[in-house]
Chimera marker file (.cmm) of the C-alpha trace (Angstrom):
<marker_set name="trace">
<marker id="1" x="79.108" y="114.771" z="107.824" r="1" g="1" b="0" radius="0.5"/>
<marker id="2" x="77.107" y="112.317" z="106.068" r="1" g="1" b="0" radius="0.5"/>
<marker id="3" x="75.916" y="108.898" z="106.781" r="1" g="1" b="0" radius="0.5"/>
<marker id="4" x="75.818" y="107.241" z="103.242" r="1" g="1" b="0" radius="0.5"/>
<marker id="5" x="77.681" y="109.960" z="100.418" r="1" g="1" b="0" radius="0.5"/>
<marker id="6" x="75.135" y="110.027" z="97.427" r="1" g="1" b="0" radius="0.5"/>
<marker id="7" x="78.275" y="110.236" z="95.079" r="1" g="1" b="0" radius="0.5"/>
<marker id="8" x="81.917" y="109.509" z="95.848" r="1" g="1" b="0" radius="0.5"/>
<marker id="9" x="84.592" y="111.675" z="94.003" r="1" g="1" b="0" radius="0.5"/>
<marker id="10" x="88.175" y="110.423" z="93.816" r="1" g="1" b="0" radius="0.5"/>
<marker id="11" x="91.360" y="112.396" z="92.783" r="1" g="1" b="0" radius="0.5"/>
<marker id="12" x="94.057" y="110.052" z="91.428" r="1" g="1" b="0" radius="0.5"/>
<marker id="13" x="97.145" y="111.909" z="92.750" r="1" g="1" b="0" radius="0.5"/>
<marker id="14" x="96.317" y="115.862" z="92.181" r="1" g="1" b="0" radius="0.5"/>
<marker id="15" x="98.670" y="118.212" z="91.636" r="1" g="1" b="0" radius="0.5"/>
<marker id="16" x="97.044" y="121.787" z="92.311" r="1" g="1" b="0" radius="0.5"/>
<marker id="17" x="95.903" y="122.632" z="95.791" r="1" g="1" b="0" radius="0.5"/>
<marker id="18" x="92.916" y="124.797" z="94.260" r="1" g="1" b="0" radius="0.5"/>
<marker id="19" x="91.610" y="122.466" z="92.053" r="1" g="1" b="0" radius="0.5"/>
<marker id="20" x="91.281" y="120.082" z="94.871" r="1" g="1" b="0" radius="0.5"/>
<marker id="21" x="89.281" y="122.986" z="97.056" r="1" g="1" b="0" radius="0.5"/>
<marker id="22" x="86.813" y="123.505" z="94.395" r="1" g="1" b="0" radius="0.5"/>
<marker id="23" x="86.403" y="119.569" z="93.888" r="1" g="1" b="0" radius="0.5"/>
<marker id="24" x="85.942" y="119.471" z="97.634" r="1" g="1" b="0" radius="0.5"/>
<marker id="25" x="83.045" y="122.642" z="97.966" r="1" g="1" b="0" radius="0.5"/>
<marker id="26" x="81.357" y="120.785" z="94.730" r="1" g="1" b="0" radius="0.5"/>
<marker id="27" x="81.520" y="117.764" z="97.063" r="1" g="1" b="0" radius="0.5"/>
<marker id="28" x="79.530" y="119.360" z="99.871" r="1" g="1" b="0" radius="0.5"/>
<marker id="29" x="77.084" y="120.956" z="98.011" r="1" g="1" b="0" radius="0.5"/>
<marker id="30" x="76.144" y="117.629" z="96.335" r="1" g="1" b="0" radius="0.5"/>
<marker id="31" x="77.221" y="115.066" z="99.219" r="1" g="1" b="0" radius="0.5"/>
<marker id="32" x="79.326" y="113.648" z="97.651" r="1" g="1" b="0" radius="0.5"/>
<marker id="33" x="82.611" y="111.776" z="99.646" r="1" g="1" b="0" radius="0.5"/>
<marker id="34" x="86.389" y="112.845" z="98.201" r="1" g="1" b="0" radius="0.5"/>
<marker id="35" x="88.857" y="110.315" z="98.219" r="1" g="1" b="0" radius="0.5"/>
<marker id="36" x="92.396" y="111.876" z="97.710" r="1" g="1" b="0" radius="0.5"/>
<marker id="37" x="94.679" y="109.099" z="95.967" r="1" g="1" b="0" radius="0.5"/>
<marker id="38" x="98.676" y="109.794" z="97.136" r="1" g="1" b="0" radius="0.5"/>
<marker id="39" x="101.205" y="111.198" z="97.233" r="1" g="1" b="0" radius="0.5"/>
<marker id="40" x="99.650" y="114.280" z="96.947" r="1" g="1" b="0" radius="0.5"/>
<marker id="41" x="101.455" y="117.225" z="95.240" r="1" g="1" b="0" radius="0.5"/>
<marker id="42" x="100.394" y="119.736" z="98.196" r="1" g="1" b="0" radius="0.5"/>
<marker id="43" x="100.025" y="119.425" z="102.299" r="1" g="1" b="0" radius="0.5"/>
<marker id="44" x="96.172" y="118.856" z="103.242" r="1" g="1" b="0" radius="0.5"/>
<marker id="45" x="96.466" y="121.982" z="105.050" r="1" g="1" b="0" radius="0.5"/>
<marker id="46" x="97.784" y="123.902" z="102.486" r="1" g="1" b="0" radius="0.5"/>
<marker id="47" x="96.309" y="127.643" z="102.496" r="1" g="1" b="0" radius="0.5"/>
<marker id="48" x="95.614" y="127.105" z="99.016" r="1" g="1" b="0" radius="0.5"/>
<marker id="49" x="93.565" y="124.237" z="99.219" r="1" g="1" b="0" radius="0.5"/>
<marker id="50" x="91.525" y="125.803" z="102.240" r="1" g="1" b="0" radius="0.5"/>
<marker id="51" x="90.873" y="129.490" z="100.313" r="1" g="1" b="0" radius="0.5"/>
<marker id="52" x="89.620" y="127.094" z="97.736" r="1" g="1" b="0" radius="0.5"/>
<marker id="53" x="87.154" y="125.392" z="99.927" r="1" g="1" b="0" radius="0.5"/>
<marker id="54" x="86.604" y="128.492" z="102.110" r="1" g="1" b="0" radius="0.5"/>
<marker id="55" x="85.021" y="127.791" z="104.781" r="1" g="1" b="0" radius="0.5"/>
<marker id="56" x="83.107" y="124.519" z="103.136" r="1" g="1" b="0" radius="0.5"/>
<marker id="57" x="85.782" y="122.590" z="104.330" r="1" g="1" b="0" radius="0.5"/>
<marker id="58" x="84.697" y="121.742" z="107.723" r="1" g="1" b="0" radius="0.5"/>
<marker id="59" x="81.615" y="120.169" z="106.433" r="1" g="1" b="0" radius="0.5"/>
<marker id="60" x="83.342" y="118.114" z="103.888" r="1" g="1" b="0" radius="0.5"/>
<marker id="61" x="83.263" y="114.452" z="104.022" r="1" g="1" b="0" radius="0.5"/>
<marker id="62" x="87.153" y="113.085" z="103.025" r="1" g="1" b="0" radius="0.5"/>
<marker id="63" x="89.477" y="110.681" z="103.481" r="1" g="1" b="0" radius="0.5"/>
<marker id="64" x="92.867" y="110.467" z="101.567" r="1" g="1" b="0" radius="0.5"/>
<marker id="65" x="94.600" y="107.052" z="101.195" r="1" g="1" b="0" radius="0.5"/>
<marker id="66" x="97.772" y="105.900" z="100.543" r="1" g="1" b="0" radius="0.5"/>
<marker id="67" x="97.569" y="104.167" z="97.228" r="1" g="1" b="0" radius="0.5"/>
<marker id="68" x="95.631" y="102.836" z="94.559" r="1" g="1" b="0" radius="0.5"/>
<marker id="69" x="95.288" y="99.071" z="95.887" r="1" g="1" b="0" radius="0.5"/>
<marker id="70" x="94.083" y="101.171" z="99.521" r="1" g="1" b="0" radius="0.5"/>
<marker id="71" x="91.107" y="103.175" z="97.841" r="1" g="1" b="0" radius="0.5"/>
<marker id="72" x="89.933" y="99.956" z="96.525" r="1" g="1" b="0" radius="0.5"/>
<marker id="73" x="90.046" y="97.874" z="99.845" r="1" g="1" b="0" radius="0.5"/>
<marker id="74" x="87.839" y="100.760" z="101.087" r="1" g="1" b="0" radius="0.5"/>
<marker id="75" x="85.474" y="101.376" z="98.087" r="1" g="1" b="0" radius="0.5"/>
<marker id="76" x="81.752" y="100.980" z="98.761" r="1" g="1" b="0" radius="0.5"/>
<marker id="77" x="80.801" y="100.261" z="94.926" r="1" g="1" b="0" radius="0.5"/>
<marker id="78" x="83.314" y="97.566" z="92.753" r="1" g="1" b="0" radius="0.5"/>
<marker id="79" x="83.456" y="99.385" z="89.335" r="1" g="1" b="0" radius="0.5"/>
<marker id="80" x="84.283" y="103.050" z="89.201" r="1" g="1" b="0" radius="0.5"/>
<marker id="81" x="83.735" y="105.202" z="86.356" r="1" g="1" b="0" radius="0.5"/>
<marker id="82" x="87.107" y="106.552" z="85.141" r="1" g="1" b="0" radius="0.5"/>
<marker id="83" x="87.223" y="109.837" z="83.802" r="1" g="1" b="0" radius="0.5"/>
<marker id="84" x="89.311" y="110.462" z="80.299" r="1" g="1" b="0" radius="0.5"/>
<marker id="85" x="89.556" y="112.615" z="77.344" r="1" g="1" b="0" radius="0.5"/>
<marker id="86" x="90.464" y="109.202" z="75.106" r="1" g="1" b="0" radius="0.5"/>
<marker id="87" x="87.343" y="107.338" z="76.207" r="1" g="1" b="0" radius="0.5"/>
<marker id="88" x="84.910" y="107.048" z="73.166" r="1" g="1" b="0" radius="0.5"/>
<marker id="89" x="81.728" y="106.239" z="75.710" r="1" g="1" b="0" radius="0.5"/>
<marker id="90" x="80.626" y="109.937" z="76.430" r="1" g="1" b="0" radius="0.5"/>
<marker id="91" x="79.571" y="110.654" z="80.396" r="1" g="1" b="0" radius="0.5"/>
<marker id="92" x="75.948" y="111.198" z="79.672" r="1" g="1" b="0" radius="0.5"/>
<marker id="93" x="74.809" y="107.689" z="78.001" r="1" g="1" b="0" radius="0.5"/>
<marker id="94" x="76.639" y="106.481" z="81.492" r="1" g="1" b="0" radius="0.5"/>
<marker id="95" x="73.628" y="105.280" z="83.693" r="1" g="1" b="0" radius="0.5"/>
<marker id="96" x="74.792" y="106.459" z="87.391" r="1" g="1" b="0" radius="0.5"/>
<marker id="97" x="73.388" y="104.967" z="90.612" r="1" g="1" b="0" radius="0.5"/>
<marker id="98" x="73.538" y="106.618" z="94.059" r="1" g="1" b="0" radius="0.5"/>
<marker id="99" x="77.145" y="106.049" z="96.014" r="1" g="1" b="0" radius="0.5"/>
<marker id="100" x="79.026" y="105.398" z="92.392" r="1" g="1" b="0" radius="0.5"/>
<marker id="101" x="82.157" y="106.053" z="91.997" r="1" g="1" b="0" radius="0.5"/>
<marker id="102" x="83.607" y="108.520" z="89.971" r="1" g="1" b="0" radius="0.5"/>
<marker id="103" x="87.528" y="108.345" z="89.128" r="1" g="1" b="0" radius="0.5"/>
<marker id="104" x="89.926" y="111.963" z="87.903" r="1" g="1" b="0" radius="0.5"/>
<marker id="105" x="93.515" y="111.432" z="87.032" r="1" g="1" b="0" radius="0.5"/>
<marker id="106" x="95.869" y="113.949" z="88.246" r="1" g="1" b="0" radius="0.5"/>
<marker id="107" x="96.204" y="117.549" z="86.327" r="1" g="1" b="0" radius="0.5"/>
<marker id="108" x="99.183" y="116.572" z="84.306" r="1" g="1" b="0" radius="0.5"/>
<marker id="109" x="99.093" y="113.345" z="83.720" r="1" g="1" b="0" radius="0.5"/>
<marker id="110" x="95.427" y="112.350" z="83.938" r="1" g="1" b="0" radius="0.5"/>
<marker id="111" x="94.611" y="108.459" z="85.333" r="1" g="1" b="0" radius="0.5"/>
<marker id="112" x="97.668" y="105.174" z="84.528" r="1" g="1" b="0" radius="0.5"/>
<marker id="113" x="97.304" y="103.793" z="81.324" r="1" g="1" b="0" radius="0.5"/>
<marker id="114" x="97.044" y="100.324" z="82.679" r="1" g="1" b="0" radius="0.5"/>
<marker id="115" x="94.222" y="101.627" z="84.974" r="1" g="1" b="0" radius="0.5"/>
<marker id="116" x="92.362" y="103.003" z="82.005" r="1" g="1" b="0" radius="0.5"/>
<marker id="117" x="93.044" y="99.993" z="79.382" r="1" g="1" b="0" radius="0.5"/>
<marker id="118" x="91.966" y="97.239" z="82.166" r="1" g="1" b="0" radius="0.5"/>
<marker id="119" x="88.490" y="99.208" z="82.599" r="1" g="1" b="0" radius="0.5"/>
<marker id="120" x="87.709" y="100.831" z="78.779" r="1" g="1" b="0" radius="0.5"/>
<marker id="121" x="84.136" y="99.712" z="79.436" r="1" g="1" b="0" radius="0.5"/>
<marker id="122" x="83.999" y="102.417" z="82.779" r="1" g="1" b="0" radius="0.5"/>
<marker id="123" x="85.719" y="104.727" z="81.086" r="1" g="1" b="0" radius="0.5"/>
<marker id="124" x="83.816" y="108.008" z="80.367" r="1" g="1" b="0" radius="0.5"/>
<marker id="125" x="84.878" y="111.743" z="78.242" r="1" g="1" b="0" radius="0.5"/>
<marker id="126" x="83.793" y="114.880" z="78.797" r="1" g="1" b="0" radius="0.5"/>
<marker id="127" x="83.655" y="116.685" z="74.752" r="1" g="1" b="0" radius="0.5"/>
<marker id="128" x="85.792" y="119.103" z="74.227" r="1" g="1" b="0" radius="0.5"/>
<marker id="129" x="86.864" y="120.966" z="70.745" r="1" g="1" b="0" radius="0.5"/>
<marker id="130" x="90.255" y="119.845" z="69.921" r="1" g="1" b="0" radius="0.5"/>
<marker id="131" x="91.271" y="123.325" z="70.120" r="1" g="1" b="0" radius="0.5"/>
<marker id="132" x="91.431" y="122.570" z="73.917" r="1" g="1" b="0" radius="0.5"/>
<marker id="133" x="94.052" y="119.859" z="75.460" r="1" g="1" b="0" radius="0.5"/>
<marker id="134" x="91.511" y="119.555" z="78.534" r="1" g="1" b="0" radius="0.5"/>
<marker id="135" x="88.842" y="120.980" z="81.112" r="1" g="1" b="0" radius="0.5"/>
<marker id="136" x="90.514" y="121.922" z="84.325" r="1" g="1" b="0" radius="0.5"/>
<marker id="137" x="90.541" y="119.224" z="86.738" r="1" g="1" b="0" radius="0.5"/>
<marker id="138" x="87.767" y="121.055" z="89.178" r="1" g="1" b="0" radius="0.5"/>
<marker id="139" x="85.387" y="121.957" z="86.246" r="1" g="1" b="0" radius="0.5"/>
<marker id="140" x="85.407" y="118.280" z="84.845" r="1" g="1" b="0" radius="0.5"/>
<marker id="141" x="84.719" y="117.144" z="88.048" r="1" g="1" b="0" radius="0.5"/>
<marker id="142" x="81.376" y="119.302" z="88.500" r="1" g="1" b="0" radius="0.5"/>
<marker id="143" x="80.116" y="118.473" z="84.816" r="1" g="1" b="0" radius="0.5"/>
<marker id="144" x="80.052" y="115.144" z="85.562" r="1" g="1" b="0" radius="0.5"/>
<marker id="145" x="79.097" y="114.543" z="89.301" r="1" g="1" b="0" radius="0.5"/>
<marker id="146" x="75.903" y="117.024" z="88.243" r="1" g="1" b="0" radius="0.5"/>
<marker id="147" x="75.193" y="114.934" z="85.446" r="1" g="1" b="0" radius="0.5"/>
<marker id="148" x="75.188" y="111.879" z="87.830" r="1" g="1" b="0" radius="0.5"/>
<marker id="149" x="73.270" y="113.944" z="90.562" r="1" g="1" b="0" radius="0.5"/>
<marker id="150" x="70.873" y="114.394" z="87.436" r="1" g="1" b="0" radius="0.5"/>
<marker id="151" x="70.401" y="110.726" z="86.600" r="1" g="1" b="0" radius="0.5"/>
<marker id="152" x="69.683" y="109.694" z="90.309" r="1" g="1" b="0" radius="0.5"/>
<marker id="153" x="67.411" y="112.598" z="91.114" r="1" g="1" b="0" radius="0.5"/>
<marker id="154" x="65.426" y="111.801" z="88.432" r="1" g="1" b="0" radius="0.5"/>
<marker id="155" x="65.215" y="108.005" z="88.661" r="1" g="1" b="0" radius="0.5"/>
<marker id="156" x="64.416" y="108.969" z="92.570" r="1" g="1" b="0" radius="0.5"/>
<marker id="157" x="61.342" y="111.247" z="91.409" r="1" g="1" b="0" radius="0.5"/>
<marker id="158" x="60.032" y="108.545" z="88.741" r="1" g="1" b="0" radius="0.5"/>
<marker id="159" x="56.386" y="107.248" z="89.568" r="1" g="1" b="0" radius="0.5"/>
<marker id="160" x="56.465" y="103.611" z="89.619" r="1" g="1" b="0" radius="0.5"/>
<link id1="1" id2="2" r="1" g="1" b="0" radius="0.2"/>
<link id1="2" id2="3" r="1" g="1" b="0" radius="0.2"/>
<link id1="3" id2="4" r="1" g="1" b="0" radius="0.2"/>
<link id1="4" id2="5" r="1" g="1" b="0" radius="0.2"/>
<link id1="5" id2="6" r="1" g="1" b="0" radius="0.2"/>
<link id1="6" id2="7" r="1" g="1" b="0" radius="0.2"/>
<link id1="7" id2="8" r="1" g="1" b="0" radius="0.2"/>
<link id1="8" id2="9" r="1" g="1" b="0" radius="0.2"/>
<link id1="9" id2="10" r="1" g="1" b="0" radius="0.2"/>
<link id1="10" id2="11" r="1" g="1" b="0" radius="0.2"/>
<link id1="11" id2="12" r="1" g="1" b="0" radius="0.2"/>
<link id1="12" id2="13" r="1" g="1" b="0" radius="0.2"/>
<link id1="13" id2="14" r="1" g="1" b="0" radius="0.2"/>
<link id1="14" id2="15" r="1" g="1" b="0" radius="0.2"/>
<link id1="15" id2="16" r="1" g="1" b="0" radius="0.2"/>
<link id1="16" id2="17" r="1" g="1" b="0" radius="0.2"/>
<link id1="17" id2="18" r="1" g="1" b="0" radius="0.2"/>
<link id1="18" id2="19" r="1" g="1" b="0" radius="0.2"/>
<link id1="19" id2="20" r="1" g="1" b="0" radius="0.2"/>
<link id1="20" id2="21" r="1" g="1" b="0" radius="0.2"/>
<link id1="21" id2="22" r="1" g="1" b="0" radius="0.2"/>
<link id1="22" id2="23" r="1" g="1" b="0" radius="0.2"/>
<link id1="23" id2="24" r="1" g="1" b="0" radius="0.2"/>
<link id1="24" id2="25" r="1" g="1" b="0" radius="0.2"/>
<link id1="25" id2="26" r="1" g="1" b="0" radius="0.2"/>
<link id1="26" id2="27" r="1" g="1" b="0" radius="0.2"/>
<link id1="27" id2="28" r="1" g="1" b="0" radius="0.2"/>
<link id1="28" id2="29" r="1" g="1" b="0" radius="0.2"/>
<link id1="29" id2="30" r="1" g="1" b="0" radius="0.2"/>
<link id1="30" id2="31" r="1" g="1" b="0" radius="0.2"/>
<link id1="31" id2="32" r="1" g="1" b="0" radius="0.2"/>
<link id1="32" id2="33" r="1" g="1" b="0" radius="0.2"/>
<link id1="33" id2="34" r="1" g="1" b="0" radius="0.2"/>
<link id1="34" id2="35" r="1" g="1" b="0" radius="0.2"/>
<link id1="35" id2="36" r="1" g="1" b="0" radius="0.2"/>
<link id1="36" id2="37" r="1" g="1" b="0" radius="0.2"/>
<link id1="37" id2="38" r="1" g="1" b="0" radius="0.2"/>
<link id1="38" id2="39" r="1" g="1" b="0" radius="0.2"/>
<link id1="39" id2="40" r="1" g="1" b="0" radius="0.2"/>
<link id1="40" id2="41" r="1" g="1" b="0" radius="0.2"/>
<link id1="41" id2="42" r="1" g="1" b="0" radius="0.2"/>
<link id1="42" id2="43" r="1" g="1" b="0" radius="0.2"/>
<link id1="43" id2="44" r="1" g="1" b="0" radius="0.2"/>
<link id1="44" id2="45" r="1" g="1" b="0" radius="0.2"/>
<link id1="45" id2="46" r="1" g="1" b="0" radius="0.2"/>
<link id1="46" id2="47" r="1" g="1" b="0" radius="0.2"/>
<link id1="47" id2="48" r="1" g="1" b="0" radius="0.2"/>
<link id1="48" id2="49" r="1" g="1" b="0" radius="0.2"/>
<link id1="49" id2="50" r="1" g="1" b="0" radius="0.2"/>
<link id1="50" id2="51" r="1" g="1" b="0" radius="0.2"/>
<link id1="51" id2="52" r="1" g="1" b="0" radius="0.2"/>
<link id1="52" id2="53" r="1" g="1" b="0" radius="0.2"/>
<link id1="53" id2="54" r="1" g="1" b="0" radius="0.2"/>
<link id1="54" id2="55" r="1" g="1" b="0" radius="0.2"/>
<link id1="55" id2="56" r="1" g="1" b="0" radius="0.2"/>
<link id1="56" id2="57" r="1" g="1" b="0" radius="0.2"/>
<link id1="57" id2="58" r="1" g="1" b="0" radius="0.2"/>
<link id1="58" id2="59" r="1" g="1" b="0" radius="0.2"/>
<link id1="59" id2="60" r="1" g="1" b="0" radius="0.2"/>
<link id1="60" id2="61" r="1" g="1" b="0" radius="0.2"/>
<link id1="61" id2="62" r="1" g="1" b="0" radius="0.2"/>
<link id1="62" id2="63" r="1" g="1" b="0" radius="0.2"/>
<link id1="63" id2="64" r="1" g="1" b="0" radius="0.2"/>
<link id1="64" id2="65" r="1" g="1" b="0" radius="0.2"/>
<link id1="65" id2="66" r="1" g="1" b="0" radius="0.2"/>
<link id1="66" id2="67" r="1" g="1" b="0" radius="0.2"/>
<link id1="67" id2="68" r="1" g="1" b="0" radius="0.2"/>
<link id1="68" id2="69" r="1" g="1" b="0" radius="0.2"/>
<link id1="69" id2="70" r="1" g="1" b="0" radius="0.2"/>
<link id1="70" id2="71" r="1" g="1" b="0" radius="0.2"/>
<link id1="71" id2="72" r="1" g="1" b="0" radius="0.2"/>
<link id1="72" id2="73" r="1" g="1" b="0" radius="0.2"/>
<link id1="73" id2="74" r="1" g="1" b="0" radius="0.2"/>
<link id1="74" id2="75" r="1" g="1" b="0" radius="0.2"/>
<link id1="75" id2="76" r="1" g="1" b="0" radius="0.2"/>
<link id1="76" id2="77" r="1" g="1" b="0" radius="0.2"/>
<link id1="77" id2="78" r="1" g="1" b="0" radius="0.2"/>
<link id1="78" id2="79" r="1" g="1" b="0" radius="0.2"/>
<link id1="79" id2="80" r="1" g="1" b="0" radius="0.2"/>
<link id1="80" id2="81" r="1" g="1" b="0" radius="0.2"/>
<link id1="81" id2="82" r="1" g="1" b="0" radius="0.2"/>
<link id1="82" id2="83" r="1" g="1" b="0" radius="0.2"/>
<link id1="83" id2="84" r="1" g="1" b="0" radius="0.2"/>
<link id1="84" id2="85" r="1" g="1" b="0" radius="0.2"/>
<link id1="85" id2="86" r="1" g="1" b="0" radius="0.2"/>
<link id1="86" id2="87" r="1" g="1" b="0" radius="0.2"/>
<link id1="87" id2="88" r="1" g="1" b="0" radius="0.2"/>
<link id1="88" id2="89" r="1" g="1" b="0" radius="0.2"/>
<link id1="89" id2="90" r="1" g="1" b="0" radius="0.2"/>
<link id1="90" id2="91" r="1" g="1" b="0" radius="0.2"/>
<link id1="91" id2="92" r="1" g="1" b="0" radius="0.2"/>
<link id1="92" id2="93" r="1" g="1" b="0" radius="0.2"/>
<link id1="93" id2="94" r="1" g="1" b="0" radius="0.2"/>
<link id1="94" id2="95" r="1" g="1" b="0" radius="0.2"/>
<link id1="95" id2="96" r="1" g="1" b="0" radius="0.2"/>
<link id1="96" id2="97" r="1" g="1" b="0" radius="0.2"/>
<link id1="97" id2="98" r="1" g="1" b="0" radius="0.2"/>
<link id1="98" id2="99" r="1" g="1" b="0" radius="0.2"/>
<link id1="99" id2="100" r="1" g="1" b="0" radius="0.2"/>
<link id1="100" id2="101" r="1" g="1" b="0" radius="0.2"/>
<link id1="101" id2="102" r="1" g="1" b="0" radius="0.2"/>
<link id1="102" id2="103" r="1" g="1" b="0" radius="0.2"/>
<link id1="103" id2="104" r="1" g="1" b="0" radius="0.2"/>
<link id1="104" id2="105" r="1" g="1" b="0" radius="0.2"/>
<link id1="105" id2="106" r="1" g="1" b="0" radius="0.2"/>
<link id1="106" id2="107" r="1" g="1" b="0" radius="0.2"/>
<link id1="107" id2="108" r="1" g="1" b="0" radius="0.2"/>
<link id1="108" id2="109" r="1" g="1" b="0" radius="0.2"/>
<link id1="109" id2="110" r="1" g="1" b="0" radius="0.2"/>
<link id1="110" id2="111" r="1" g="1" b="0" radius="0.2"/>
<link id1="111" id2="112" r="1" g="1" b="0" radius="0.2"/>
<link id1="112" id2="113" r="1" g="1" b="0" radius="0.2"/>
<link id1="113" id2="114" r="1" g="1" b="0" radius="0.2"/>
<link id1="114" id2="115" r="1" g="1" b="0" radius="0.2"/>
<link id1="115" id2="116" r="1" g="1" b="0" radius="0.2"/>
<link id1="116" id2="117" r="1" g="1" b="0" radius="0.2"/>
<link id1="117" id2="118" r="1" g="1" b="0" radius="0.2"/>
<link id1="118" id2="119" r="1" g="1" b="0" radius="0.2"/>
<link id1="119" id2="120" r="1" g="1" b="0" radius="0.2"/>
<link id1="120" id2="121" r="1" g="1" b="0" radius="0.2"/>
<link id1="121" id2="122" r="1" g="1" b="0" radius="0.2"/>
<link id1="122" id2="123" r="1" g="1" b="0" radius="0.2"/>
<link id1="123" id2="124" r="1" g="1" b="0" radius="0.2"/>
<link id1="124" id2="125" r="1" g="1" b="0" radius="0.2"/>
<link id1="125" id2="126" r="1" g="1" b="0" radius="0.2"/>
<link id1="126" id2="127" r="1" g="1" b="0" radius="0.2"/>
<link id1="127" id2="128" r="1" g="1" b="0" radius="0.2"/>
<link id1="128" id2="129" r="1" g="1" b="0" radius="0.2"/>
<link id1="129" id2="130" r="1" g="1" b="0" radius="0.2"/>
<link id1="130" id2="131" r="1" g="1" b="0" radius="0.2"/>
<link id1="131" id2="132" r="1" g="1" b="0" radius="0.2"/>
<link id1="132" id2="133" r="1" g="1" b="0" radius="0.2"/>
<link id1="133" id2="134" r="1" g="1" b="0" radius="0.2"/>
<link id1="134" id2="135" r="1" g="1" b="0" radius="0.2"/>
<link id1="135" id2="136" r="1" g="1" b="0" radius="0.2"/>
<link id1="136" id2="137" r="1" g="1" b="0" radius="0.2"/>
<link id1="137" id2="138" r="1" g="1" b="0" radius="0.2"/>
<link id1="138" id2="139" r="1" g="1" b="0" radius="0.2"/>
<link id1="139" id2="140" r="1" g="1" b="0" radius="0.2"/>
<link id1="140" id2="141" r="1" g="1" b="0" radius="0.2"/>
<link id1="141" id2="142" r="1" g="1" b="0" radius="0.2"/>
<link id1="142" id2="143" r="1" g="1" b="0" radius="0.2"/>
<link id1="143" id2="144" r="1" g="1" b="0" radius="0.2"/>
<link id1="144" id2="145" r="1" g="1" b="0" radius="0.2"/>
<link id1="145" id2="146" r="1" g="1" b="0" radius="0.2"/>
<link id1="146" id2="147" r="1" g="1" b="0" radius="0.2"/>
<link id1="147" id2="148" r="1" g="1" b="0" radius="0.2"/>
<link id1="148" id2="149" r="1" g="1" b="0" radius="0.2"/>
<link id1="149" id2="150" r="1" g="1" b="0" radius="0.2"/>
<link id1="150" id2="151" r="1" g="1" b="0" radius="0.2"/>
<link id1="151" id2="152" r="1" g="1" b="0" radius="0.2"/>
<link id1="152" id2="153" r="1" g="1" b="0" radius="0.2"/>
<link id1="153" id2="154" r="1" g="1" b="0" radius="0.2"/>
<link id1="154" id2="155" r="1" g="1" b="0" radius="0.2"/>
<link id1="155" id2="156" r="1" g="1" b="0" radius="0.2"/>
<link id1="156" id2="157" r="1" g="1" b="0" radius="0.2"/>
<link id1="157" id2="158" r="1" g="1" b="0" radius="0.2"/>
<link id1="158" id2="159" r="1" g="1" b="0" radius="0.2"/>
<link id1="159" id2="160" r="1" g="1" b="0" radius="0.2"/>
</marker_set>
């Protein structure tokens, strides 16, 4: 485990135990913390969800929580970054700190419209073709927590 996560990675009610695996073995290998928003479309000890994670699991840093109003009470940073394909602010001119916050709706139905239109400032796209309705859940989630991994690494490394 890990005292302080450099990056923590929530999923707003998922839907597909894999996707939630892969999100978690991206976690470790960054440090990152996963929050797990329910209810929860799968068991946490779902065989899917582990063969996802392999054997990464053990070393992951998680804690799932019962609603939306919970996650918040127990949120280190105030203002998450929400992830959405209608946000016009794309996730690179974002300027990410360490322990941030980073927000993915579910698979099917992506993050509440209320959530989204009280924080359009926080919320971030990934760019896709419109040929494509979205990225997987997993893959979105590893664009952008590298991107922020980027960001602090190199503001970390900056003479002064």
């Amino acid at each position: 485990m890990i005292d302080e996560p450099l990056l923590n990675i929530v999923l707003f009610q998922p839907e597909i135990p894999q996707n939630t695996g892969n999100v978690g073995r991206t976690c470790v290998a960054i440090g990152a913390k996963l929050w797990l928003v329910r209810p929860l479309a799968f068991r946490i000890d779902d065989a899917h969800l582990r063969r996802a994670g392999l054997d990464y699991w053990q070393h992951l840093e998680w804690e799932a929580v019962d609603d939306w109003r919970a996650l918040r009470d127990r949120l280190p940073i105030p203002e998450p970054w929400y992830f959405t394909k209608t946000a016009t602010r794309l996730y690179t001119n974002a300027s990410y700190t360490p322990s941030d916050v980073l927000v993915f709706g579910s698979e099917t139905q992506g993050l509440p419209k209320s959530l989204l239109e009280a924080n359009t400032e926080r919320s971030l796209r990934i760019p896709i073709r419109p040929q494509v309705r979205s990225l997987n859940l997993a893959s979105s989630v590893a664009v952008a927590a590298y991107e922020a991994l980027r960001q602090i690494e190199v503001c970390a490394n900056r003479p002064e």
